[in-house]
N, C-alpha and C positions, 0 to 999 in steps of 0.2 A: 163271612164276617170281615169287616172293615181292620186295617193294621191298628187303629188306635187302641181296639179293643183287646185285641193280642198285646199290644203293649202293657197294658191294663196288666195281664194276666203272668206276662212275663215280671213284673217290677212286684207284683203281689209273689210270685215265685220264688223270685230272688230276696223277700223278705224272710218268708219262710226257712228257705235251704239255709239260709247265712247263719242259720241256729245249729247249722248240725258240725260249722265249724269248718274247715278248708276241703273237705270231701265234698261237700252237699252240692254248690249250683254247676261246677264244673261236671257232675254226674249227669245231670238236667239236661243239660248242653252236648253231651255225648249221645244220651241217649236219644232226644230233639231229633240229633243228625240221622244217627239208625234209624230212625222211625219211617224218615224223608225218605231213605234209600230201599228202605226193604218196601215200602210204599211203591216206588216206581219200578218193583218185579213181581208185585204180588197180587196185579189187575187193577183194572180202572174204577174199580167199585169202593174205592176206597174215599172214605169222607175226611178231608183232610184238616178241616176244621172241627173233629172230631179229635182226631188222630194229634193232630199239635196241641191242642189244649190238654187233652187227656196227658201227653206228654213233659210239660210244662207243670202239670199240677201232681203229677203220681208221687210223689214225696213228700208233700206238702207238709204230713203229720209224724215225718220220721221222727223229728225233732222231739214229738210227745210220746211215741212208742218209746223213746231211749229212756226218758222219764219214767215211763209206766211200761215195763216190759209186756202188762196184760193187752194192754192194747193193739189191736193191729193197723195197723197206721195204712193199709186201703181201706179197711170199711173207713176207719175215722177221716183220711184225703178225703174221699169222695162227699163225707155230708159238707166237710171244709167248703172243698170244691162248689157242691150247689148252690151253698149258699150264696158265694162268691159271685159264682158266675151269673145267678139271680140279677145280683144285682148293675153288672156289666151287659143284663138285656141277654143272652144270649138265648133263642126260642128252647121253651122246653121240653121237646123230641131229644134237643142235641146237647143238653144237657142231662138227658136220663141215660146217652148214647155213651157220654164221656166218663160218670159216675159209674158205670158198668164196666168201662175199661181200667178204671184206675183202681176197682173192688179186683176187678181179674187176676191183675198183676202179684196181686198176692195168693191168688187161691181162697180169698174168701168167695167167687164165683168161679164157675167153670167157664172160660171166653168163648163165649157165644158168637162174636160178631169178627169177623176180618179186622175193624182196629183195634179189637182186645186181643188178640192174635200177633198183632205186632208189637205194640207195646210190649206187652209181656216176652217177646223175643228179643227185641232191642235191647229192654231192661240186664237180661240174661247174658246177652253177648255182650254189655259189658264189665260182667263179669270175670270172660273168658280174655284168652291170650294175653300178652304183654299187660294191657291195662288192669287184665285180672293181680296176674303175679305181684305188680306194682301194687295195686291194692291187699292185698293180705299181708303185704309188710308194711304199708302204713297203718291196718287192722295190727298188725304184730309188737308195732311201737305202741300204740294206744295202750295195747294192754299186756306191754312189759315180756312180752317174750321175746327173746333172740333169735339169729338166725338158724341155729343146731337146733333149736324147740321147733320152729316151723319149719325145717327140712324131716325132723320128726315124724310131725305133725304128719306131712306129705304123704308119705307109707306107712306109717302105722294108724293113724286114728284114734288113741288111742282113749281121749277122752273129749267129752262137749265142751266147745267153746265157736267163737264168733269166725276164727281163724278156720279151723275145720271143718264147719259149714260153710264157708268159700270154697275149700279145698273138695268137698264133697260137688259142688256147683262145676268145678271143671272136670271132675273125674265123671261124671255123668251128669250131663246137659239136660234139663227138660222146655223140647223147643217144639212149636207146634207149624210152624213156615219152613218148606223145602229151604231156601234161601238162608234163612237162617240156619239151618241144620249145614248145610255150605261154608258157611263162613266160619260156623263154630269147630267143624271138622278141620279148617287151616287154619285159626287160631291156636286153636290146643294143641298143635303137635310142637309150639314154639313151649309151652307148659314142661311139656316133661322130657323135651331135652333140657331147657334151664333146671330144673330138680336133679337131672341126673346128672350134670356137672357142675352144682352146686355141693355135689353128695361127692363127688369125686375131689371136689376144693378141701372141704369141709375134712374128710378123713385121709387128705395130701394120698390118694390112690393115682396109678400111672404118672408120677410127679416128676421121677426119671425122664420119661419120653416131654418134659415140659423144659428139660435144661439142657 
């Protein structure tokens, strides 16, 4: 497919995300990148105009899931998406290609195809390491917990909330690309050294050996 139509796709993105408030299209853009990279180790079989659109659009319906908790916001992207992409021409194979990866990423399918496979890794990974942590405390401000409630949070679990299912995403990854399972293994080891000398800050332990 031609860049204009990607452009199309991206500026209709960037409509979307900019609902979900300072999180949304900067996630987009991260995950874009993952996709690009785990793509040039995970065979040449990869459709990449599948693979970037899908990536570009897997969010689309956050903004209404937040509204409507009942909703899941892959199956709902994905009708977004065809719609959409119907009307940017884009042939309808690569279009049932791209609805299939962006329903994946949540688990309302099981990823069937190598770009539902990465998508759904990308998405994941960036979840994990530094950008993970950084993200569960702007989840943390959102919704009024402190740093002692999410250091909490961290070891004990001890009740549902939006924070602890981040927390649950880096204490057990689910990644389905060698490659990704690589990067999320040196990611997360930066996780819980920051916890555990956040837990050391937090309760002034070895504070001695600090003066």
């Amino acid at each position: 497919m031609n860049s204009s139509v990607f452009e199309l796709i991206e500026e209709y993105s960037k409509e979307q995300m900019h609902k979900l408030g300072l999180y949304g299209w900067p996630h987009v853009q991260r995950v874009l990148r993952l996709c690009l990279k785990l793509a040039e180790f995970e065979g040449g079989d990869v459709d990449l105009d599948v693979l970037k659109a899908a990536a570009l659009l897997h969010d689309i319906a956050k903004h209404i899931q937040r509204s409507n908790p009942g909703i899941d916001h892959g199956a709902a992207g994905a009708e977004m998406a065809e719609a959409f992409l119907r009307k940017c021409g884009f042939p309808k194979t690569k279009i049932d290609a791209i609805c299939h990866v962006i329903r994946a990423h949540t688990y309302v399918e099981e990823p069937a195809s190598i770009e539902a496979k990465i998508l759904h890794d990308a998405d994941f990974l960036d979840k994990l390491g530094a950008v993970g942590i950084a993200t569960i405390f702007v989840k943390a401000c959102l919704t009024n917990q402190t740093v002692e409630a999410v250091l909490e949070n961290f070891y004990a679990e001890r009740q549902e909330s939006y924070v602890i299912k981040h927390i649950r995403w880096i204490k057990k990854p689910h990644l389905y690309t060698e490659t990704a399972k690589n990067i999320a293994e040196k990611r997360n080891k930066i996780a819980f050294t920051f916890f555990n000398q956040l837990r050391k800050e937090v309760n002034l332990e070895d504070l001695e050996k600090e003066i």
